[in-house]
PQR file with spaces between the fields and no chain letter, atoms N, CA, C, O and H, PARSE charges and radii, in Angstrom:
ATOM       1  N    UNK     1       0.846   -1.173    0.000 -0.4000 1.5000
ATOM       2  CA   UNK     1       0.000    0.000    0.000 -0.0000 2.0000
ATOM       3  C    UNK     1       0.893    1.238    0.000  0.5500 1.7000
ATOM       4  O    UNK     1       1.575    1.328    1.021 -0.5500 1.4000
ATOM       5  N    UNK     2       1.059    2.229   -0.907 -0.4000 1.5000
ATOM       6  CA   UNK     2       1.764    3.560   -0.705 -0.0000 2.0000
ATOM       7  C    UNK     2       1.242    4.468   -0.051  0.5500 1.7000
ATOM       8  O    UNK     2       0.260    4.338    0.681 -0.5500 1.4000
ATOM       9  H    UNK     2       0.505    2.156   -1.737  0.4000 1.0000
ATOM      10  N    UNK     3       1.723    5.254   -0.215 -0.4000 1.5000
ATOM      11  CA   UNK     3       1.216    6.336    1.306 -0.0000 2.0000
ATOM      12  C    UNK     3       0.025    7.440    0.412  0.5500 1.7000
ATOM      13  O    UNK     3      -1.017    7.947    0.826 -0.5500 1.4000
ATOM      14  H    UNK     3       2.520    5.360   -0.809  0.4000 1.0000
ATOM      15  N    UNK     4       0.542    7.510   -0.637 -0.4000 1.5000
ATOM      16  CA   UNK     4      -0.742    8.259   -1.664 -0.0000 2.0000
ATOM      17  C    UNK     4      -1.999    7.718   -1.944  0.5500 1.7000
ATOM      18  O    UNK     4      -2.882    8.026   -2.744 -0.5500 1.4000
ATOM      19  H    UNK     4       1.389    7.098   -0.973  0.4000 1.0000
ATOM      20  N    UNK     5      -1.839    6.538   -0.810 -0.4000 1.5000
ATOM      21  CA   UNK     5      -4.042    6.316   -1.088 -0.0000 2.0000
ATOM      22  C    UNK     5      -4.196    6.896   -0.111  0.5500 1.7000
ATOM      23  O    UNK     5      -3.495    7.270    0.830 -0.5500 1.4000
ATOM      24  H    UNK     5      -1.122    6.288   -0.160  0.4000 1.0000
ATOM      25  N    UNK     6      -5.431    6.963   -0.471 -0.4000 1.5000
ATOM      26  CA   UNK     6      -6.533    7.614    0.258 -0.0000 2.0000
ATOM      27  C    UNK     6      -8.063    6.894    0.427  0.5500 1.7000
ATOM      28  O    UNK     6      -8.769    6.496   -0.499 -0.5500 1.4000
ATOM      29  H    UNK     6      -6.001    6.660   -1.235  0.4000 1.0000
ATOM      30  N    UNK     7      -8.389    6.840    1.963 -0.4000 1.5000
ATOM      31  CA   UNK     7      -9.700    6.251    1.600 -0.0000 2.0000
ATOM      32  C    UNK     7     -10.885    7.248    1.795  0.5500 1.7000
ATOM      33  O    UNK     7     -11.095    7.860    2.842 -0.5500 1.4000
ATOM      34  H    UNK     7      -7.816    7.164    2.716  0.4000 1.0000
ATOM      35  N    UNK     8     -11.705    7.345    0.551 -0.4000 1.5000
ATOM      36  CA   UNK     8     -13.105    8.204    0.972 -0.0000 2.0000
ATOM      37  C    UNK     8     -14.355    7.416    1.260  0.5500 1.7000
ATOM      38  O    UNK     8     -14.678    6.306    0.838 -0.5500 1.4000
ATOM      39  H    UNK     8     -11.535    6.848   -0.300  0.4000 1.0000
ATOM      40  N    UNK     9     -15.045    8.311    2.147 -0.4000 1.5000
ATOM      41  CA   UNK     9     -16.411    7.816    2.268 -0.0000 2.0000
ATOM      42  C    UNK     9     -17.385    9.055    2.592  0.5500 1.7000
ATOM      43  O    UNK     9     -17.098   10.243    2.737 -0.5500 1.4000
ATOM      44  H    UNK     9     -14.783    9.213    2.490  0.4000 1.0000
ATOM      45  N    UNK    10     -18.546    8.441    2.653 -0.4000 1.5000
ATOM      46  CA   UNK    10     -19.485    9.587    3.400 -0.0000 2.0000
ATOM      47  C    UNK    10     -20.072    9.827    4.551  0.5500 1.7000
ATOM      48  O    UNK    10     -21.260    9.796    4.232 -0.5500 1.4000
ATOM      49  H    UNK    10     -18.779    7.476    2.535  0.4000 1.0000
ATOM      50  N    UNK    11     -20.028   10.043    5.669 -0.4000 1.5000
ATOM      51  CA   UNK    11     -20.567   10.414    6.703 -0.0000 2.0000
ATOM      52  C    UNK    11     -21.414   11.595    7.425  0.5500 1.7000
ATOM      53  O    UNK    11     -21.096   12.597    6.784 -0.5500 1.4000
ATOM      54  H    UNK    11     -19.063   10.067    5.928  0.4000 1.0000
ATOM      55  N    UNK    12     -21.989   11.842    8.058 -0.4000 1.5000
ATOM      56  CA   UNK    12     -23.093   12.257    9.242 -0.0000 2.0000
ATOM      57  C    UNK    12     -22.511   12.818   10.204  0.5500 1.7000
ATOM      58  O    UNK    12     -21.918   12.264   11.130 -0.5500 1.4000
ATOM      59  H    UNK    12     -22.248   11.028    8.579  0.4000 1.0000
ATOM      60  N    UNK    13     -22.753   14.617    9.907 -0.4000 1.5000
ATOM      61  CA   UNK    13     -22.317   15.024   11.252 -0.0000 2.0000
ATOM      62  C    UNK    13     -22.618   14.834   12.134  0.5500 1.7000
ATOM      63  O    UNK    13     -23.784   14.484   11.958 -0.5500 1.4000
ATOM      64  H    UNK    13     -23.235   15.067    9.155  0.4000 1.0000
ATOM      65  N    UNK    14     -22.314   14.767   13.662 -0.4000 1.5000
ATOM      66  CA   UNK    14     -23.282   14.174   14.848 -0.0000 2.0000
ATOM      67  C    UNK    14     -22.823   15.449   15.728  0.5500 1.7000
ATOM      68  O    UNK    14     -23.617   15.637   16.651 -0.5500 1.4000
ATOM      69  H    UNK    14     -21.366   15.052   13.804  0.4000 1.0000
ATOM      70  N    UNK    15     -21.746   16.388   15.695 -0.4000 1.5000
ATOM      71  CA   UNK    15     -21.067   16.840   16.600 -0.0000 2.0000
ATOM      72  C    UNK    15     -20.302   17.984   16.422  0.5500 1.7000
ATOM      73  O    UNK    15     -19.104   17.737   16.283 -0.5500 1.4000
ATOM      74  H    UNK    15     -21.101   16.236   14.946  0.4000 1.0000
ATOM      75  N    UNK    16     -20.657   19.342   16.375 -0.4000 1.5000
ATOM      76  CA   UNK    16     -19.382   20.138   15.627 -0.0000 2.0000
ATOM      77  C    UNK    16     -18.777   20.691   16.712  0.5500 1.7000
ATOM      78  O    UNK    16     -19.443   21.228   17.597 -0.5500 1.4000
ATOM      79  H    UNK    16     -21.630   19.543   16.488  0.4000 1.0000
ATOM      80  N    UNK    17     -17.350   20.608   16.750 -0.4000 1.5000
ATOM      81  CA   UNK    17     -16.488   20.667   17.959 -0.0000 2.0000
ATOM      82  C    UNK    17     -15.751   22.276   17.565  0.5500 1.7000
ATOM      83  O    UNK    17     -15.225   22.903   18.485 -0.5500 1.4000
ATOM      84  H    UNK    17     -16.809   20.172   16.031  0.4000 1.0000
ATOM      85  N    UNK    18     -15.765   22.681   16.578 -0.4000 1.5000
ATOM      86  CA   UNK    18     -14.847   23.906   16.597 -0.0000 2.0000
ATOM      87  C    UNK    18     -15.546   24.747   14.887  0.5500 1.7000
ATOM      88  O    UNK    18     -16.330   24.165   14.137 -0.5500 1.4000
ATOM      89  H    UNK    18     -16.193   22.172   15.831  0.4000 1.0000
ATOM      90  N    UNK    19     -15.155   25.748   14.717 -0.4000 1.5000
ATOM      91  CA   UNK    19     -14.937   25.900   13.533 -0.0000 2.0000
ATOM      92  C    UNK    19     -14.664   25.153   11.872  0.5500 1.7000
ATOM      93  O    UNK    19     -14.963   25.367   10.697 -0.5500 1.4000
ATOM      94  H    UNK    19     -14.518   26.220   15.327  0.4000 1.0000
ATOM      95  N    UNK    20     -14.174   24.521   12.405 -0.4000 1.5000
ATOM      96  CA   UNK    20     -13.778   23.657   11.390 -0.0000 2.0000
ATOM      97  C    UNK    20     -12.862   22.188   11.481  0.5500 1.7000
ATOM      98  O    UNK    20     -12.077   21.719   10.657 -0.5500 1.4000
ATOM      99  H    UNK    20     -13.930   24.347   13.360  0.4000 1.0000
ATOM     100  N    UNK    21     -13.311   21.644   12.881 -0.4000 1.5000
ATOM     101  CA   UNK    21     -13.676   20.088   12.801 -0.0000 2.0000
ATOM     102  C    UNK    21     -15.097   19.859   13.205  0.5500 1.7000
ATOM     103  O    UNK    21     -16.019   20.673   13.236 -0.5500 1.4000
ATOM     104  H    UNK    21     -13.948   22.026   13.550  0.4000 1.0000
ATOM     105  N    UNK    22     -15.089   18.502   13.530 -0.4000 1.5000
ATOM     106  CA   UNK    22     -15.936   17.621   14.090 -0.0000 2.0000
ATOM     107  C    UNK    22     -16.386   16.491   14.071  0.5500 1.7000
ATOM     108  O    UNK    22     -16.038   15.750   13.152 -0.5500 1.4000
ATOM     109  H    UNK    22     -14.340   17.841   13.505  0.4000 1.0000
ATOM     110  N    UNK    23     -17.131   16.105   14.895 -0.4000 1.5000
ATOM     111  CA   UNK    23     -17.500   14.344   14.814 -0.0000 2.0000
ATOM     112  C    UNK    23     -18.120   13.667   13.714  0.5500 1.7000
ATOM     113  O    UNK    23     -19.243   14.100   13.460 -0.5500 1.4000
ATOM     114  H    UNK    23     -17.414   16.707   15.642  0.4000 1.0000
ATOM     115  N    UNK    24     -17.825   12.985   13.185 -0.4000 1.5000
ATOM     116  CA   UNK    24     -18.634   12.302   11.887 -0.0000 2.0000
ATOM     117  C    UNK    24     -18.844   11.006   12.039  0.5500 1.7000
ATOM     118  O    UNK    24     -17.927   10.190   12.136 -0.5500 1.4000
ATOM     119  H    UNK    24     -16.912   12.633   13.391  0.4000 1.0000
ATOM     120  N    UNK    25     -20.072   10.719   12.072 -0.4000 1.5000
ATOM     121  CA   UNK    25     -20.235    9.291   11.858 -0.0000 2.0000
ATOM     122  C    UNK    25     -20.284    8.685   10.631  0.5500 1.7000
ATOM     123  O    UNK    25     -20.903    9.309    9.769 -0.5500 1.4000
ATOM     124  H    UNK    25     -20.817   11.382   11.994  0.4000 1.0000
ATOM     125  N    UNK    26     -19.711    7.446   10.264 -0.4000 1.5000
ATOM     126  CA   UNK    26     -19.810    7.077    9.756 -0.0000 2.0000
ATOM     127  C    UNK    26     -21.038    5.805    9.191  0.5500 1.7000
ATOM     128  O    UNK    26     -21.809    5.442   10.079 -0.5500 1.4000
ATOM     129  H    UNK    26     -19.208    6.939   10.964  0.4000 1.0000
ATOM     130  N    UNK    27     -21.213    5.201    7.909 -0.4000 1.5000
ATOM     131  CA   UNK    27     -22.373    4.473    7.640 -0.0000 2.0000
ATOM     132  C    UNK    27     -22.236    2.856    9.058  0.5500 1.7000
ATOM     133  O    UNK    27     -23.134    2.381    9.754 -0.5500 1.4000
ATOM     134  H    UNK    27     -20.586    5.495    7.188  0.4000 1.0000
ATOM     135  N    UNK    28     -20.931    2.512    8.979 -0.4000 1.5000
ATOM     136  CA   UNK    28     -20.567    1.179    9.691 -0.0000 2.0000
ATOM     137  C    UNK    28     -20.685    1.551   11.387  0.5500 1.7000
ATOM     138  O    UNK    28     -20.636    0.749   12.320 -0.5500 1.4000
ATOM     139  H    UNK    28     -20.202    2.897    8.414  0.4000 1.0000
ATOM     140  N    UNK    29     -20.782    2.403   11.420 -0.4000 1.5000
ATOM     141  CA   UNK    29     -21.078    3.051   12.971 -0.0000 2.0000
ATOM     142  C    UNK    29     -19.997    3.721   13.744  0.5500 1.7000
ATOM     143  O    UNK    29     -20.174    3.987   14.933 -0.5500 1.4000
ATOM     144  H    UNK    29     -20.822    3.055   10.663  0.4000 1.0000
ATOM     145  N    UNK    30     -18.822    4.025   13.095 -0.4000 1.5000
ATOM     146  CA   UNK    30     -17.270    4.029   13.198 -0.0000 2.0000
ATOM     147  C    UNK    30     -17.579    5.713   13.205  0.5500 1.7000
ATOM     148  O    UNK    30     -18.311    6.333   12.434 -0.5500 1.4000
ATOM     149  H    UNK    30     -18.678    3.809   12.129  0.4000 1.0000
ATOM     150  N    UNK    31     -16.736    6.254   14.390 -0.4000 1.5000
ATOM     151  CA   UNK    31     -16.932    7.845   14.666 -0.0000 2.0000
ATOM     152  C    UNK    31     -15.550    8.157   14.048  0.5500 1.7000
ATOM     153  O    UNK    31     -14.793    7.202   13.875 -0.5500 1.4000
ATOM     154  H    UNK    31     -16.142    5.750   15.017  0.4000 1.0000
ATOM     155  N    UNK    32     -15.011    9.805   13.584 -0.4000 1.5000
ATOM     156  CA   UNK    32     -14.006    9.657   12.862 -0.0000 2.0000
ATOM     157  C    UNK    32     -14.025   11.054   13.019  0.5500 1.7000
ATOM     158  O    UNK    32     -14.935   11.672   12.466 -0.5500 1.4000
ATOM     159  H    UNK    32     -15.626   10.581   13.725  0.4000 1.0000
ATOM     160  N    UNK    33     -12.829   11.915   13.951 -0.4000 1.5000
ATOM     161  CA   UNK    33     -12.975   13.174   13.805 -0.0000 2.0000
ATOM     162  C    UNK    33     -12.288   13.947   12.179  0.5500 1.7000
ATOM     163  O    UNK    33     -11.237   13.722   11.577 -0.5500 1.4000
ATOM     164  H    UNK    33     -12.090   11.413   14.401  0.4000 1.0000
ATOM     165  N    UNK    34     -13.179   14.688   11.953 -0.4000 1.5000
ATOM     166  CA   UNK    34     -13.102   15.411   10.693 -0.0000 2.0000
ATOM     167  C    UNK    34     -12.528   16.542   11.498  0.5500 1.7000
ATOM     168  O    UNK    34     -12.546   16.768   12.708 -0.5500 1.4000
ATOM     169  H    UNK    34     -14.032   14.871   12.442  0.4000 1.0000
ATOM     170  N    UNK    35     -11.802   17.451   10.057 -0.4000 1.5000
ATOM     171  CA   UNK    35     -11.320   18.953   10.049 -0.0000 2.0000
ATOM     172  C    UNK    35     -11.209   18.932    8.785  0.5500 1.7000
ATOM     173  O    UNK    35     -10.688   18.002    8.169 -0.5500 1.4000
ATOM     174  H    UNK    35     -11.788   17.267    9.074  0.4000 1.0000
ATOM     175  N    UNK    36     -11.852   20.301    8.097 -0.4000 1.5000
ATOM     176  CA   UNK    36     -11.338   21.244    6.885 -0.0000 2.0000
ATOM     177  C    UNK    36     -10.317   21.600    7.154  0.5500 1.7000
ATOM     178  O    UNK    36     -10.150   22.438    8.039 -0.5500 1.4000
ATOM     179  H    UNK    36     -12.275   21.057    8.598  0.4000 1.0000
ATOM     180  N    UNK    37      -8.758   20.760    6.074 -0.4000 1.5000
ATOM     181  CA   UNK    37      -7.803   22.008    6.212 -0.0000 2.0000
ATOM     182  C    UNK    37      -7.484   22.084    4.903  0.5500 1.7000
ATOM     183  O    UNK    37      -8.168   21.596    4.003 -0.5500 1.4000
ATOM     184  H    UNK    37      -8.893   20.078    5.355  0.4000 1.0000
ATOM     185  N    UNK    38      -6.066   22.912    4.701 -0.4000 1.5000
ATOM     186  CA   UNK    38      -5.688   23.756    3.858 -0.0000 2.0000
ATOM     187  C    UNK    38      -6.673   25.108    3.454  0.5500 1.7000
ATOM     188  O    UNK    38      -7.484   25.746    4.126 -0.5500 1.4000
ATOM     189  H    UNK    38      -5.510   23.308    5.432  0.4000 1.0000
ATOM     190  N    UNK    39      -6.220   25.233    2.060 -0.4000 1.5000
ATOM     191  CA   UNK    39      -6.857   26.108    1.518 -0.0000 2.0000
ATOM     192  C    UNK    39      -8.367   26.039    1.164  0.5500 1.7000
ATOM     193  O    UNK    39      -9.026   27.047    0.909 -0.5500 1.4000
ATOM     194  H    UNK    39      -5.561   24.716    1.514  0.4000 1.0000
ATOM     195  N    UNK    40      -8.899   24.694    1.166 -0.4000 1.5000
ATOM     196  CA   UNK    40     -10.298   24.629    1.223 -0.0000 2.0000
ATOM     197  C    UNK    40     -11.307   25.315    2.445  0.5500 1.7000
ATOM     198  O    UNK    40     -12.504   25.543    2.265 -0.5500 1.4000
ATOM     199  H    UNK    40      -8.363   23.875    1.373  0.4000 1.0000
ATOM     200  N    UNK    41     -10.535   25.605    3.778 -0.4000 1.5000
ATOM     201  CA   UNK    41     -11.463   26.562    4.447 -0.0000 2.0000
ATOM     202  C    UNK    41     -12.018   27.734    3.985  0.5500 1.7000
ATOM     203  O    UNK    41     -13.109   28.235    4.255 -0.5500 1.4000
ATOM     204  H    UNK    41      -9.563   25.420    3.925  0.4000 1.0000
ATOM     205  N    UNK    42     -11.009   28.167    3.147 -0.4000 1.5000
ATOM     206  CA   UNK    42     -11.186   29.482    3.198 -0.0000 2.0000
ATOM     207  C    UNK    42     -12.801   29.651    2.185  0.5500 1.7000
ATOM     208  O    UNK    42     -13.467   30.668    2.379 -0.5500 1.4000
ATOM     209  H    UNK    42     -10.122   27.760    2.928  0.4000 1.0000
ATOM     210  N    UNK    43     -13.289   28.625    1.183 -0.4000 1.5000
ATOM     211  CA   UNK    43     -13.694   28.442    0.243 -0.0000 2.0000
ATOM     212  C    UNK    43     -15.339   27.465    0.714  0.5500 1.7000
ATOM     213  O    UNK    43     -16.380   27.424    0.057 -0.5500 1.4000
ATOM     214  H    UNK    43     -12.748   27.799    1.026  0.4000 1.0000
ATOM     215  N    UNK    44     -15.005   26.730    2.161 -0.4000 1.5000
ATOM     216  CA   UNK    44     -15.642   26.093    2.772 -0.0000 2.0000
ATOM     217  C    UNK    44     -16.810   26.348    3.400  0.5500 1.7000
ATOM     218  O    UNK    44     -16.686   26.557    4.607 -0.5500 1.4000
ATOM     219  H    UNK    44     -14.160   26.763    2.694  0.4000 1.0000
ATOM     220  N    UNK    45     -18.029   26.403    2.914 -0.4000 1.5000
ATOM     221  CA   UNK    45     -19.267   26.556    3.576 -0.0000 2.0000
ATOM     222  C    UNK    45     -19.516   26.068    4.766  0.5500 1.7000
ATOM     223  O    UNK    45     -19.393   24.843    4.767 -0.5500 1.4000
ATOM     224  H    UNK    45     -18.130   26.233    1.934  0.4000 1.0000
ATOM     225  N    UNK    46     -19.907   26.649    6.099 -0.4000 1.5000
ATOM     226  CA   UNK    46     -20.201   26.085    7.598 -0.0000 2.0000
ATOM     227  C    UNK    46     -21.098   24.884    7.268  0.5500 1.7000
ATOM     228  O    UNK    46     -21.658   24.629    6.202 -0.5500 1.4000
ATOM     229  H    UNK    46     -20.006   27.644    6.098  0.4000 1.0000
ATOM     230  N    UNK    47     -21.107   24.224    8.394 -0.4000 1.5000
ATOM     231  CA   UNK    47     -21.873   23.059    8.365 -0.0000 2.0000
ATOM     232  C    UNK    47     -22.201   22.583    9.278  0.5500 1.7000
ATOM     233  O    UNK    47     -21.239   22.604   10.046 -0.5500 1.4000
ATOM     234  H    UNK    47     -20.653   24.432    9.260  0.4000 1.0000
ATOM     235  N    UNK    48     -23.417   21.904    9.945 -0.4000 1.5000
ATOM     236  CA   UNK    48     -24.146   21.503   11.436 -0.0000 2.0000
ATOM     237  C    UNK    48     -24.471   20.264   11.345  0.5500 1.7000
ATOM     238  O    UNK    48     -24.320   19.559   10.347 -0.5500 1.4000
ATOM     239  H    UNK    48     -24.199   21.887    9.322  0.4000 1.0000
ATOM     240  N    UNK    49     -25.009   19.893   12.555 -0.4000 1.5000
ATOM     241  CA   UNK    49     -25.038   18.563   12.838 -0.0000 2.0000
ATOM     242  C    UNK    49     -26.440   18.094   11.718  0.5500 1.7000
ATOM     243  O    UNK    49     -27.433   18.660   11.262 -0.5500 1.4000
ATOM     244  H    UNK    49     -25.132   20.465   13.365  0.4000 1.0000
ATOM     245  N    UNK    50     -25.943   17.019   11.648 -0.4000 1.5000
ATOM     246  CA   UNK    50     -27.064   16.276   10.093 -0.0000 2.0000
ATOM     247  C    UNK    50     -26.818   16.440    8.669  0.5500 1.7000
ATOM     248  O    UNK    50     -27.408   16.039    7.666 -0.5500 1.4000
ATOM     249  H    UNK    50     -25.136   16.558   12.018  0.4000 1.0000
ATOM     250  N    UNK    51     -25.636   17.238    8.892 -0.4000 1.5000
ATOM     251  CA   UNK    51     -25.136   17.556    7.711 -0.0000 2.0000
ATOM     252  C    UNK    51     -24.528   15.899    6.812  0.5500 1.7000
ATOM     253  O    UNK    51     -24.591   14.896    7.522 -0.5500 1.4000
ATOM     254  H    UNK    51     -25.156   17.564    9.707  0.4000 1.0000
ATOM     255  N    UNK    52     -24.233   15.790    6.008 -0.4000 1.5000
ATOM     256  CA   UNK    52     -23.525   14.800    5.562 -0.0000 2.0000
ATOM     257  C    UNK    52     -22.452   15.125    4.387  0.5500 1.7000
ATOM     258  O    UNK    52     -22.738   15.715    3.345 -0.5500 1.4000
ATOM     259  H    UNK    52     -24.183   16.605    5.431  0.4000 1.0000
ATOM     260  N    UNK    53     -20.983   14.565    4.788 -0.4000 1.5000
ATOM     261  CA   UNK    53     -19.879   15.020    4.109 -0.0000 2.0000
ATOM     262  C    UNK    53     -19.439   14.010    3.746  0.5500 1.7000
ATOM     263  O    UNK    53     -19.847   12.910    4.118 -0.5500 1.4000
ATOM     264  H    UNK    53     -20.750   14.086    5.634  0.4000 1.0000
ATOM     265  N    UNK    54     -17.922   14.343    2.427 -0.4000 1.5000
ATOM     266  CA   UNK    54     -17.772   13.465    2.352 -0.0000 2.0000
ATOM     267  C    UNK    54     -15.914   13.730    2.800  0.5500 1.7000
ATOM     268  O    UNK    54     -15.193   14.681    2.499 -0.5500 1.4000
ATOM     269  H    UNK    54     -17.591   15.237    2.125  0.4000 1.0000
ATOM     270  N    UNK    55     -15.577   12.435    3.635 -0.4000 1.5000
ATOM     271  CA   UNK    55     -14.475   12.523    4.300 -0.0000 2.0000
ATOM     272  C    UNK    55     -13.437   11.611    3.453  0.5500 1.7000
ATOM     273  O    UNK    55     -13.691   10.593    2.810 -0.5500 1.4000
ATOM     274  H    UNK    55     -16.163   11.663    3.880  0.4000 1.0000
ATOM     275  N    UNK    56     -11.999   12.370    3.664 -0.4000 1.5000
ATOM     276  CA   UNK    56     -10.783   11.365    3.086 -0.0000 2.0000
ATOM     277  C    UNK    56     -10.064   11.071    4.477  0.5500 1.7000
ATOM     278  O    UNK    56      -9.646   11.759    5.409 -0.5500 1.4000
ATOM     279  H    UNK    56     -11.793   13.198    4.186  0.4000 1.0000
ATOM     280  N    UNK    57     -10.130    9.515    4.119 -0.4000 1.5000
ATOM     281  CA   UNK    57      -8.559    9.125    5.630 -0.0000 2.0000
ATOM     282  C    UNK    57      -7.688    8.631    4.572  0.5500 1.7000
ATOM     283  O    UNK    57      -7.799    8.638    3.346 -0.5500 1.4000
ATOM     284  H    UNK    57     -10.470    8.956    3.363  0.4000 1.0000
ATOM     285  N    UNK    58      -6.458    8.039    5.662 -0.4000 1.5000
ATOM     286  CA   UNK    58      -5.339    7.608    5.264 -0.0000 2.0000
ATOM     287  C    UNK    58      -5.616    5.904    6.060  0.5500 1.7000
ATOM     288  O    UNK    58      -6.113    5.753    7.176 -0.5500 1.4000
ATOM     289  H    UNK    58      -6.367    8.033    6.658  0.4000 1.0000
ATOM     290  N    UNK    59      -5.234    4.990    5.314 -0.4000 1.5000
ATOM     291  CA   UNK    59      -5.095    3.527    6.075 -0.0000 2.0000
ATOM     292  C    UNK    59      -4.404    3.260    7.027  0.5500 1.7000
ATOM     293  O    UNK    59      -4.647    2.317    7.781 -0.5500 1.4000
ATOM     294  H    UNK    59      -4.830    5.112    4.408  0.4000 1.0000
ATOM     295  N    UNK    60      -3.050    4.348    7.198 -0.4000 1.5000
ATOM     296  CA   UNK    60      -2.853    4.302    8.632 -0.0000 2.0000
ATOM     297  C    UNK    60      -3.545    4.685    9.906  0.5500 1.7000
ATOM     298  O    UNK    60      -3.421    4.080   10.971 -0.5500 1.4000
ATOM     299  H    UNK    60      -2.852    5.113    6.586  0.4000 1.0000
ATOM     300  N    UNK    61      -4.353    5.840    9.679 -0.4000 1.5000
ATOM     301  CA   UNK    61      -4.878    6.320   11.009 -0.0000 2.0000
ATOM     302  C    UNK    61      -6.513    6.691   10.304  0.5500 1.7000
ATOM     303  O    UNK    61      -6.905    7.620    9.598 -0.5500 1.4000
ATOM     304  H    UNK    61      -4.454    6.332    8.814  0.4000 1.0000
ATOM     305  N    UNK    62      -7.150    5.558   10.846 -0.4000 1.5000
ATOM     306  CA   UNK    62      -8.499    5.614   10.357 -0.0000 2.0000
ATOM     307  C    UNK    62      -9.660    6.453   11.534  0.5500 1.7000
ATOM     308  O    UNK    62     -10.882    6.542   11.414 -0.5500 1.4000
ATOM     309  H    UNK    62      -6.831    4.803   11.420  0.4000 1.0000
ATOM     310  N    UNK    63      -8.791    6.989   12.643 -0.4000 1.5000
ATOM     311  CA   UNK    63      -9.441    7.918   13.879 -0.0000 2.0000
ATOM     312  C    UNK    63      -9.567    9.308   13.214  0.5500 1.7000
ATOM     313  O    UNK    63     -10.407    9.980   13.814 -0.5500 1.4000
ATOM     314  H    UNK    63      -7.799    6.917   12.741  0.4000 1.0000
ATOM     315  N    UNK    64      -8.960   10.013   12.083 -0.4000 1.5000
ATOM     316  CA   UNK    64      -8.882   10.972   11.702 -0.0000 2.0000
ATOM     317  C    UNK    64      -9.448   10.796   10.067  0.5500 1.7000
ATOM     318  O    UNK    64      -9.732    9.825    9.365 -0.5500 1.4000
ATOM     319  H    UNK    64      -8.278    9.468   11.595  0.4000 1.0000
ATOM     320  N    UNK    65      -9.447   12.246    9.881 -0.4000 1.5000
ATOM     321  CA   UNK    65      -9.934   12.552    8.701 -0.0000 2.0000
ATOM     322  C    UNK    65     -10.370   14.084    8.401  0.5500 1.7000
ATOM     323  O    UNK    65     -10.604   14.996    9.195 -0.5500 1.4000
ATOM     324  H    UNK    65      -9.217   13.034   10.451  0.4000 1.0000
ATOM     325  N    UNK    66     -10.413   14.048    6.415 -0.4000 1.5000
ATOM     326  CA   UNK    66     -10.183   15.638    6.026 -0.0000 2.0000
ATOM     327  C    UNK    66     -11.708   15.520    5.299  0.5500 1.7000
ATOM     328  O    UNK    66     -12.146   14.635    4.564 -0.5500 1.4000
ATOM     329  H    UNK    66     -10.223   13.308    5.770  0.4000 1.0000
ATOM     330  N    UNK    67     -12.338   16.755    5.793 -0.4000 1.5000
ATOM     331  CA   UNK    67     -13.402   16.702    5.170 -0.0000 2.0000
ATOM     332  C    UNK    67     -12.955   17.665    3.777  0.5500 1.7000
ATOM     333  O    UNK    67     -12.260   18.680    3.802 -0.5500 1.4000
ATOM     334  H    UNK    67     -11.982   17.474    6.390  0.4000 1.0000
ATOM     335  N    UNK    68     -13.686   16.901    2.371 -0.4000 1.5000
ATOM     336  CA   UNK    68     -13.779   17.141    1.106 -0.0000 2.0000
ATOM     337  C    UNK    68     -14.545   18.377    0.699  0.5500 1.7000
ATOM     338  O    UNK    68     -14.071   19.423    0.254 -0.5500 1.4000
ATOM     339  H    UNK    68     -14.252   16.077    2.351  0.4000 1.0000
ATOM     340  N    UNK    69     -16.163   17.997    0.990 -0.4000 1.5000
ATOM     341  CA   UNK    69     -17.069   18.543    1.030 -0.0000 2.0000
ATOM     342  C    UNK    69     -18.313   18.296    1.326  0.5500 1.7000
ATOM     343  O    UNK    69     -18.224   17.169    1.813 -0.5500 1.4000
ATOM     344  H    UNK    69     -16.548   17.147    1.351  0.4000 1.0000
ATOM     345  N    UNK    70     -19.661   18.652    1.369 -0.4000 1.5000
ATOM     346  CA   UNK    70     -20.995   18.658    1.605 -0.0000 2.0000
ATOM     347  C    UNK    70     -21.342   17.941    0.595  0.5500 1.7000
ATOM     348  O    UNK    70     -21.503   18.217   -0.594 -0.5500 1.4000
ATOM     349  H    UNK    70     -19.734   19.567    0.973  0.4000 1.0000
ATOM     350  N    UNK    71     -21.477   16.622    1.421 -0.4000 1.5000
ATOM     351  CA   UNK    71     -22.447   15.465    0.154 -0.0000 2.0000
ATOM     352  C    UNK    71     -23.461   15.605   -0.181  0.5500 1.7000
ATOM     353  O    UNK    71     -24.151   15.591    0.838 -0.5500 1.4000
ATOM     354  H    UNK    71     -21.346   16.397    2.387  0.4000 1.0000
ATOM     355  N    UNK    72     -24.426   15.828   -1.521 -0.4000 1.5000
ATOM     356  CA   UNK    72     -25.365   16.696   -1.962 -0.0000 2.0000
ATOM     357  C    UNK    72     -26.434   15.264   -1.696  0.5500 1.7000
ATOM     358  O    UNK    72     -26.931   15.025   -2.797 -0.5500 1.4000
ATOM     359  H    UNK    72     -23.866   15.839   -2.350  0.4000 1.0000
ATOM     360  N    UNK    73     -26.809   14.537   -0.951 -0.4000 1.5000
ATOM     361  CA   UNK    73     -27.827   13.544   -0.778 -0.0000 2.0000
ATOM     362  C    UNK    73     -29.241   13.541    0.080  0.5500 1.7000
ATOM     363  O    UNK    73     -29.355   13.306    1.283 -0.5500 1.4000
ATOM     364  H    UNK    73     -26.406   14.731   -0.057  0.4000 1.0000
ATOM     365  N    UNK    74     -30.059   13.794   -0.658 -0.4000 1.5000
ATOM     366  CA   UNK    74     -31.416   13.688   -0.083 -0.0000 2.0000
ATOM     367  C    UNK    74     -32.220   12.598    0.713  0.5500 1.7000
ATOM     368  O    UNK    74     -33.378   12.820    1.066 -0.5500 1.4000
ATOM     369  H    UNK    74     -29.967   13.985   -1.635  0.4000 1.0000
C-alpha cells in the first residue's frame, strides 16, 4: 500500500467541535474526527449537525480525517 491512497467515504455530522472540525459518523457506525484544512477553508461553507460530508482518511490512522465537502444527498 503507498502512502498516496486515500480512503473516501461519506458520513453524518453528529457533533461540531470547533470551527472547522468535528464528529462524523460514519455508515458502519465508526466515529471519525473530521477537520477542513488547507486552503479549502477558506472556500468552505459552515456546516451543522445532520449535515452529511464526504471525508478522506489515510489507512494508517483511520481515527482521523479531512473533510472534502458537503455530500449533496437527499
Amino acid at each position: 500500500m503507498s502512502t498516496d491512497e486515500r480512503i473516501s467515504g461519506i458520513g453524518v455530522v453528529m457533533l461540531v467541535t470547533g470551527e472547522r472540525t468535528a464528529t462524523i459518523k460514519m455508515p458502519n457506525g465508526y466515529c471519525v474526527v473530521g477537520h477542513v484544512g488547507g486552503d479549502r477553508s477558506f472556500d468552505f461553507t459552515r456546516f451543522s449537525v445532520g449535515d452529511s460530508v464526504i471525508l478522506e482518511m489515510t489507512p494508517y490512522d483511520m481515527s482521523r480525517g479531512r473533510i472534502i465537502s458537503k455530500a449533496n444527498i437527499l
